[in-house]
N, CA, C and O atoms as a GROMACS GRO file, in nm:
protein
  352
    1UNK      N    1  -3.007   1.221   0.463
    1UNK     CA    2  -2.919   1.198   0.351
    1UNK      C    3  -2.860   1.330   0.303
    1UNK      O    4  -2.746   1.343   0.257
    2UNK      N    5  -2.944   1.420   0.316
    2UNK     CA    6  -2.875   1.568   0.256
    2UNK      C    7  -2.775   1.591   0.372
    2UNK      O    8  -2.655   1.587   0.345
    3UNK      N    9  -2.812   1.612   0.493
    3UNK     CA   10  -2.680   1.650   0.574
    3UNK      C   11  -2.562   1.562   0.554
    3UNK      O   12  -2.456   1.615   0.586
    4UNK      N   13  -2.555   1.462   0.518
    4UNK     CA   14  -2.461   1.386   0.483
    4UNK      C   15  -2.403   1.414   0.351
    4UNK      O   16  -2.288   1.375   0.332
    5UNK      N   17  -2.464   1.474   0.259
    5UNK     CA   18  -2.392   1.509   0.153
    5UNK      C   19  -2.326   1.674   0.154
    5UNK      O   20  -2.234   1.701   0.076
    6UNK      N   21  -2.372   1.760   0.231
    6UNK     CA   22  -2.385   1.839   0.255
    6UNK      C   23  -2.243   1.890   0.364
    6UNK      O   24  -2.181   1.995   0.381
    7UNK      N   25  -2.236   1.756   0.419
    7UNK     CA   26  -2.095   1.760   0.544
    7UNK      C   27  -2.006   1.678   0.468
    7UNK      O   28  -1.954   1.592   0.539
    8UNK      N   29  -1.978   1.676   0.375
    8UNK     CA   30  -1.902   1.623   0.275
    8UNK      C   31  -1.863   1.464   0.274
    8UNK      O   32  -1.762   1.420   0.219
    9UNK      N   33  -1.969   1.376   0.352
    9UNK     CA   34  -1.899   1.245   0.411
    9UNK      C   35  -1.920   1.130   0.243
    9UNK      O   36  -1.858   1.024   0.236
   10UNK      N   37  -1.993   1.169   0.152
   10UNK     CA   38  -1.967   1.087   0.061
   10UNK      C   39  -1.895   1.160  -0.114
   10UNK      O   40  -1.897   1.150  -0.236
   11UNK      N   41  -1.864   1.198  -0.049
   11UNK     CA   42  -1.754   1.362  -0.177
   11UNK      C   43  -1.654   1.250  -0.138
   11UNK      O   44  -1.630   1.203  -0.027
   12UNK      N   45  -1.599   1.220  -0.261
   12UNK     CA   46  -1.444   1.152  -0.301
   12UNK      C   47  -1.305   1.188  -0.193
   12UNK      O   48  -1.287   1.310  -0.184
   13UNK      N   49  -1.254   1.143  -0.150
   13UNK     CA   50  -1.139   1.215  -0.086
   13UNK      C   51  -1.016   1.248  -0.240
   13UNK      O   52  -0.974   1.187  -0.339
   14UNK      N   53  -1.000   1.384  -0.175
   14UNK     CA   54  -0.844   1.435  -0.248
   14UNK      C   55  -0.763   1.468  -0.171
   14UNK      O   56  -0.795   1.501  -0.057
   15UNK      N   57  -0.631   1.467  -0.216
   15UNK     CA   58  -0.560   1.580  -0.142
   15UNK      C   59  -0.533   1.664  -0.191
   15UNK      O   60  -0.576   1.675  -0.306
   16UNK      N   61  -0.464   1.751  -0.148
   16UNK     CA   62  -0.422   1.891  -0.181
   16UNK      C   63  -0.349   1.908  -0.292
   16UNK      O   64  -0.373   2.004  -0.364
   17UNK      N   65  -0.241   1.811  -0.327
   17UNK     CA   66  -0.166   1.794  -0.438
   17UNK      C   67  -0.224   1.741  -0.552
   17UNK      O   68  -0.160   1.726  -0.655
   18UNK      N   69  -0.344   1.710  -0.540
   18UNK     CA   70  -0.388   1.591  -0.679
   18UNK      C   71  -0.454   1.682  -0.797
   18UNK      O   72  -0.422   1.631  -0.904
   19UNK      N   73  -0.531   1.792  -0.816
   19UNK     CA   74  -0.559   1.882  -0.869
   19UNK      C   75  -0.456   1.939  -0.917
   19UNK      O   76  -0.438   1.933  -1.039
   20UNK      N   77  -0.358   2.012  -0.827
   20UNK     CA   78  -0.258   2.097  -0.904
   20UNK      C   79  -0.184   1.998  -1.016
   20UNK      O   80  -0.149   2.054  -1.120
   21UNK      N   81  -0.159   1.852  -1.003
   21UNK     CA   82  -0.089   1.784  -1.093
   21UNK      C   83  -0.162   1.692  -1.137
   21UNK      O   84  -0.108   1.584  -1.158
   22UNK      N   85  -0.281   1.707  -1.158
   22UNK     CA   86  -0.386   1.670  -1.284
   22UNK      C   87  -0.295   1.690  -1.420
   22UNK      O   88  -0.252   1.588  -1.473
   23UNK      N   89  -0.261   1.838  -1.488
   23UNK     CA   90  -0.212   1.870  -1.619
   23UNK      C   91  -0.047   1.779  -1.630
   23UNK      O   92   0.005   1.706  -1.714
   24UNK      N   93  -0.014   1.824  -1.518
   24UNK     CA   94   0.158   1.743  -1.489
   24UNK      C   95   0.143   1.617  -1.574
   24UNK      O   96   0.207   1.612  -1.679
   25UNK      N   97   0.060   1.508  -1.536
   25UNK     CA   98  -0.016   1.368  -1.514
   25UNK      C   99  -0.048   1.368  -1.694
   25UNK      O  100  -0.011   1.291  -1.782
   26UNK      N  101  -0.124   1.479  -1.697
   26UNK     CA  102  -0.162   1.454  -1.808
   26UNK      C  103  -0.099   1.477  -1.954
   26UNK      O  104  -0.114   1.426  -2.065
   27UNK      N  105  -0.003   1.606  -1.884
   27UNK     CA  106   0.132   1.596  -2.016
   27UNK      C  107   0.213   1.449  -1.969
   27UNK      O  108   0.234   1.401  -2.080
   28UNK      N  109   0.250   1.383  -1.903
   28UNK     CA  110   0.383   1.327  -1.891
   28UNK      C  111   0.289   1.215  -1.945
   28UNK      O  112   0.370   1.146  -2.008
   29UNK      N  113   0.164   1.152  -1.959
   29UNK     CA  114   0.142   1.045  -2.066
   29UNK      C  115   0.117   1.039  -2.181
   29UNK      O  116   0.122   0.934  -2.245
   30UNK      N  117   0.071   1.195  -2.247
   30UNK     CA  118   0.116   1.301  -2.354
   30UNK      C  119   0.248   1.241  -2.412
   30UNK      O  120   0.262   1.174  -2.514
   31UNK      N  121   0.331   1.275  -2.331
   31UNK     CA  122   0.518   1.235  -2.361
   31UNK      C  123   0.547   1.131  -2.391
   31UNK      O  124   0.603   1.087  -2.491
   32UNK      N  125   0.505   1.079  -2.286
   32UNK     CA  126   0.512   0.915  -2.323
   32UNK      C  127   0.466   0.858  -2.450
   32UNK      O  128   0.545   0.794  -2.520
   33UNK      N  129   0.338   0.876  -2.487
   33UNK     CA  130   0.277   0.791  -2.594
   33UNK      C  131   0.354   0.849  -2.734
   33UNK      O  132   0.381   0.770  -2.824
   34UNK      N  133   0.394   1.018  -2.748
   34UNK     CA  134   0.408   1.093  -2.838
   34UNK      C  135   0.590   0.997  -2.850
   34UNK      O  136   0.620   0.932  -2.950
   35UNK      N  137   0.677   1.010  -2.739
   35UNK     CA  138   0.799   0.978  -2.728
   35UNK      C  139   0.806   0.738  -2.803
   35UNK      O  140   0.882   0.675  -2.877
   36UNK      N  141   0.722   0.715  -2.747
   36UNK     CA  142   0.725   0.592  -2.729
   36UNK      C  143   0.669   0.575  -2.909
   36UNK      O  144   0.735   0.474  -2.937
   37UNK      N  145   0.623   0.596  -2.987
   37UNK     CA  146   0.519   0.598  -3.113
   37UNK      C  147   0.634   0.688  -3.214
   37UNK      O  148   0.634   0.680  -3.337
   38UNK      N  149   0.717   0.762  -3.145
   38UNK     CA  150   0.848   0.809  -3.262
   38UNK      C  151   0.933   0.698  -3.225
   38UNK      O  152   0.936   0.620  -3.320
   39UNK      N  153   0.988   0.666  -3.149
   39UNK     CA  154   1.133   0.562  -3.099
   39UNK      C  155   1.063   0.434  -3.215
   39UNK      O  156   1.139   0.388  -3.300
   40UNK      N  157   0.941   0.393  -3.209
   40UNK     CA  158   0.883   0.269  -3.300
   40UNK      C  159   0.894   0.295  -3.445
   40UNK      O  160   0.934   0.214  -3.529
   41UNK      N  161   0.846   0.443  -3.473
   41UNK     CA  162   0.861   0.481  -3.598
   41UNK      C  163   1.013   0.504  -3.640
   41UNK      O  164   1.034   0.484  -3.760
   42UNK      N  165   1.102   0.534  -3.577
   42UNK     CA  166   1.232   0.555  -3.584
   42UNK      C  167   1.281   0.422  -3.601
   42UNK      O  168   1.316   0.401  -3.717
   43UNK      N  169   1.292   0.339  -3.531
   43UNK     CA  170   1.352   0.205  -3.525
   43UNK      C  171   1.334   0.117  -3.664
   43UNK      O  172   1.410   0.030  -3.707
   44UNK      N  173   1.211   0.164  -3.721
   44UNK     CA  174   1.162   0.124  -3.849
   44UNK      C  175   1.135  -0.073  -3.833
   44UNK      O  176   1.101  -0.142  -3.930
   45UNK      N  177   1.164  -0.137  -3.669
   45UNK     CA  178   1.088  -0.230  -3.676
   45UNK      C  179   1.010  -0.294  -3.589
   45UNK      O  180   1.053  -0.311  -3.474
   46UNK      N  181   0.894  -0.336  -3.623
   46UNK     CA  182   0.767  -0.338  -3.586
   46UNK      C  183   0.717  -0.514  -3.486
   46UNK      O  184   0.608  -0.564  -3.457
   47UNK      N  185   0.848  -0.555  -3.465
   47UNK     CA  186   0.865  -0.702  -3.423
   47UNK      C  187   0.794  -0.684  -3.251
   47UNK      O  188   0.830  -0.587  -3.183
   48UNK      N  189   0.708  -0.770  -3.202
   48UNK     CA  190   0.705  -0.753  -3.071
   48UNK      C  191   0.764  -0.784  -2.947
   48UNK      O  192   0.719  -0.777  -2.832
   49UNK      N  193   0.898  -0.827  -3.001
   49UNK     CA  194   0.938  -0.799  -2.889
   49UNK      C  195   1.007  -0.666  -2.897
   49UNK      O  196   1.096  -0.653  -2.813
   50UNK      N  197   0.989  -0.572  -2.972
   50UNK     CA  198   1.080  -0.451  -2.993
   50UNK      C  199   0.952  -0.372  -3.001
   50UNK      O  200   0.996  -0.263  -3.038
   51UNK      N  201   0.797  -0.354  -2.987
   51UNK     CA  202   0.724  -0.322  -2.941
   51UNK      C  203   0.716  -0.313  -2.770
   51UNK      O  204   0.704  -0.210  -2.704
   52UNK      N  205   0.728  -0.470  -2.710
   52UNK     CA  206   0.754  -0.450  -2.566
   52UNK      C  207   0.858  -0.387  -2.485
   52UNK      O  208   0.841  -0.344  -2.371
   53UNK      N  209   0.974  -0.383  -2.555
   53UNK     CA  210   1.106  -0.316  -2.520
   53UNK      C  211   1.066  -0.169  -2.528
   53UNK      O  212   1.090  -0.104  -2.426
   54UNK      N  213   1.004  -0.099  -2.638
   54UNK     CA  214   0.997   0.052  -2.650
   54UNK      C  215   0.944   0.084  -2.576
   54UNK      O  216   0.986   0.182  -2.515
   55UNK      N  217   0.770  -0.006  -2.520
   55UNK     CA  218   0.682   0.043  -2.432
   55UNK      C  219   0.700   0.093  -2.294
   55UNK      O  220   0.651   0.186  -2.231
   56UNK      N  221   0.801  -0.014  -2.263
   56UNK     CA  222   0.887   0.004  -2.106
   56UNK      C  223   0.974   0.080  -2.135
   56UNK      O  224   1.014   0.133  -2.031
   57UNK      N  225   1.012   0.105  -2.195
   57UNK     CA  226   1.142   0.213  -2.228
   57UNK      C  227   1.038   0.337  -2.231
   57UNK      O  228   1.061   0.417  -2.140
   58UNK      N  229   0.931   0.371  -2.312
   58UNK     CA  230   0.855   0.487  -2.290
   58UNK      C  231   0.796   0.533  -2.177
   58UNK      O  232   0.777   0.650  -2.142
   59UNK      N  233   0.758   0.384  -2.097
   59UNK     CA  234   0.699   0.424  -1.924
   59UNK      C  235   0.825   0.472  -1.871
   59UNK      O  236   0.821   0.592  -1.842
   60UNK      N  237   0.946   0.409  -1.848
   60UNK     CA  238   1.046   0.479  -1.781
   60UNK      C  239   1.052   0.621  -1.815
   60UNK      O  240   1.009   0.687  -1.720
   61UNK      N  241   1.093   0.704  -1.928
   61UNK     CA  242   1.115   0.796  -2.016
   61UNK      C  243   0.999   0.887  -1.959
   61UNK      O  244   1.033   0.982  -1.889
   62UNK      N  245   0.870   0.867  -1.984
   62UNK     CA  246   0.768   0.904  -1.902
   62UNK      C  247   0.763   0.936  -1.749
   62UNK      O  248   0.712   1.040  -1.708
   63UNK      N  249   0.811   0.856  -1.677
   63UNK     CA  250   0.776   0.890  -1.543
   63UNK      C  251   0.897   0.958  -1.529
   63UNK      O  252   0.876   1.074  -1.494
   64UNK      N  253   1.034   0.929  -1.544
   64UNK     CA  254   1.158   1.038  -1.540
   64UNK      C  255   1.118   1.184  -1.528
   64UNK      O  256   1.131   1.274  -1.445
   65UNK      N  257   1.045   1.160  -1.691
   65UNK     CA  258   0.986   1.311  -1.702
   65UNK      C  259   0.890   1.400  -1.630
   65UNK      O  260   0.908   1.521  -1.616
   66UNK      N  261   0.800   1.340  -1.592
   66UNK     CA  262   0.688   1.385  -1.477
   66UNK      C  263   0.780   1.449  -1.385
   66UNK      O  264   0.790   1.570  -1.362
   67UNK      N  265   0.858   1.334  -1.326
   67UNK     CA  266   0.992   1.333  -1.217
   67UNK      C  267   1.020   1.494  -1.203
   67UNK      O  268   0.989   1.573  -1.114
   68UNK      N  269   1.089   1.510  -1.323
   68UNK     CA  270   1.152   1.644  -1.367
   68UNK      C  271   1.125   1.697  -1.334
   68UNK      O  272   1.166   1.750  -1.230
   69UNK      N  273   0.988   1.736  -1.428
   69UNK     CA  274   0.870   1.872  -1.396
   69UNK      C  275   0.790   1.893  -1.312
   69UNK      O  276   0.717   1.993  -1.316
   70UNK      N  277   0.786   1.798  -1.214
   70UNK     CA  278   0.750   1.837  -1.120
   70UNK      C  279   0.837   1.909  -0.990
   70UNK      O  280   0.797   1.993  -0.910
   71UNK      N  281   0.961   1.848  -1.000
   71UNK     CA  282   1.064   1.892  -0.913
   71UNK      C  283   1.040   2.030  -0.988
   71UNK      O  284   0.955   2.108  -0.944
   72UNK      N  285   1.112   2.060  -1.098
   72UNK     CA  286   1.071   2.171  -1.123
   72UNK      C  287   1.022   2.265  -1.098
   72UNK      O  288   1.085   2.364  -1.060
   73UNK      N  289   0.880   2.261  -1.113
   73UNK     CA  290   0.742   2.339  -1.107
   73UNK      C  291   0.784   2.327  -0.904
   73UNK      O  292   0.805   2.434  -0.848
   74UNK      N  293   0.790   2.229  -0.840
   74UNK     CA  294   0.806   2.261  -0.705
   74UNK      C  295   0.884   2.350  -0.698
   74UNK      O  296   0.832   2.439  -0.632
   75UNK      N  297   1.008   2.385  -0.739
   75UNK     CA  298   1.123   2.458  -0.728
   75UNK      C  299   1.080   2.620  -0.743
   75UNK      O  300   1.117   2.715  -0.675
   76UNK      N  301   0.994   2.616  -0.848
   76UNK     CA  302   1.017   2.731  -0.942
   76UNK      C  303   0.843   2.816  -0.831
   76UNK      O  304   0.826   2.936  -0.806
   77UNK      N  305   0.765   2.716  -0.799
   77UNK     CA  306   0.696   2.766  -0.689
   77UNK      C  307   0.540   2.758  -0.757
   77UNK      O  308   0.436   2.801  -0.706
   78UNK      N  309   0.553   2.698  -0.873
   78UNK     CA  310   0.423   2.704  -0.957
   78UNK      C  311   0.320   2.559  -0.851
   78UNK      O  312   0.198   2.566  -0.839
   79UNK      N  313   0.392   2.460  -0.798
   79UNK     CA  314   0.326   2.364  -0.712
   79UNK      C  315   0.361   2.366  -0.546
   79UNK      O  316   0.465   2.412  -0.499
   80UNK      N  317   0.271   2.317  -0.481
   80UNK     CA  318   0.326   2.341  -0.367
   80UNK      C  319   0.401   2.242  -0.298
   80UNK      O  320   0.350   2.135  -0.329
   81UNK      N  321   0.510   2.220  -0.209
   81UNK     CA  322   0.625   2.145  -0.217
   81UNK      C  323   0.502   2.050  -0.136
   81UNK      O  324   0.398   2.076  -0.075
   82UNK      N  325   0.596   1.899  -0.178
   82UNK     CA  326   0.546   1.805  -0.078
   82UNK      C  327   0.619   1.785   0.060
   82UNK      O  328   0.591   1.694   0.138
   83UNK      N  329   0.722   1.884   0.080
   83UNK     CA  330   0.821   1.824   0.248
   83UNK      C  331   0.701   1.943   0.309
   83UNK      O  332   0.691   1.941   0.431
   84UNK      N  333   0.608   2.046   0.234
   84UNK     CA  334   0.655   2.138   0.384
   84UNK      C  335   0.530   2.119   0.491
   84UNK      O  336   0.509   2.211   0.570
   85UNK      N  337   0.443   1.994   0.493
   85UNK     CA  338   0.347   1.945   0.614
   85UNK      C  339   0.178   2.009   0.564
   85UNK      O  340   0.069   1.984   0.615
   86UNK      N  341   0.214   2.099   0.443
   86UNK     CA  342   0.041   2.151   0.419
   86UNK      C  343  -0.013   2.015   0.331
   86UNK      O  344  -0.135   1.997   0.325
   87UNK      N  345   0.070   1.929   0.269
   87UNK     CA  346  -0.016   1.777   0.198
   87UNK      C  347  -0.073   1.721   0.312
   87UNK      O  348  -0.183   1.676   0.281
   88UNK      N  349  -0.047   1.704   0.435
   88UNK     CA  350  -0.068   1.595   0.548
   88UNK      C  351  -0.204   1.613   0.511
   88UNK      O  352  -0.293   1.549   0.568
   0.00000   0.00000   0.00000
């Protein structure tokens, strides 16, 4: 059982990219909840179907944003790109 833990066969699989955009991940639902919780407070009404409308409107708004910053951060060299074959 130790050589087996030891040769890494029951350690979680990651890849290479999932660590570096842990914080990414974790601001862009940051954004979301912070973005989605003003648009409700702004709107000044509290009806649900204008609860369900904001929420999807905040997931979109949200993942856009991830979108962004991550292109970004790829660009700018802070992540490592996903075309260039080191994710495989």
């Amino acid at each position: 059982m130790r050589a087996m833990l030891s040769a890494g066969f029951l350690r979680p699989q990651s890849t290479t990219m999932s660590r570096p955009l842990l914080p990414l991940k974790a601001g862009a639902i940051i954004f979301t909840v912070l973005w989605t919780a003003w648009m409700m407070w702004w709107s000044g009404s509290f009806s649900s179907v204008s609860l369900v409308i904001l929420a999807m409107c905040g997931a979109a708004v949200g993942y856009v944003w991830y979108r962004a910053m991550r292109w970004q951060f790829e660009r700018m060299g802070m992540l490592p790109r996903s075309d260039d074959g080191s994710a495989r």
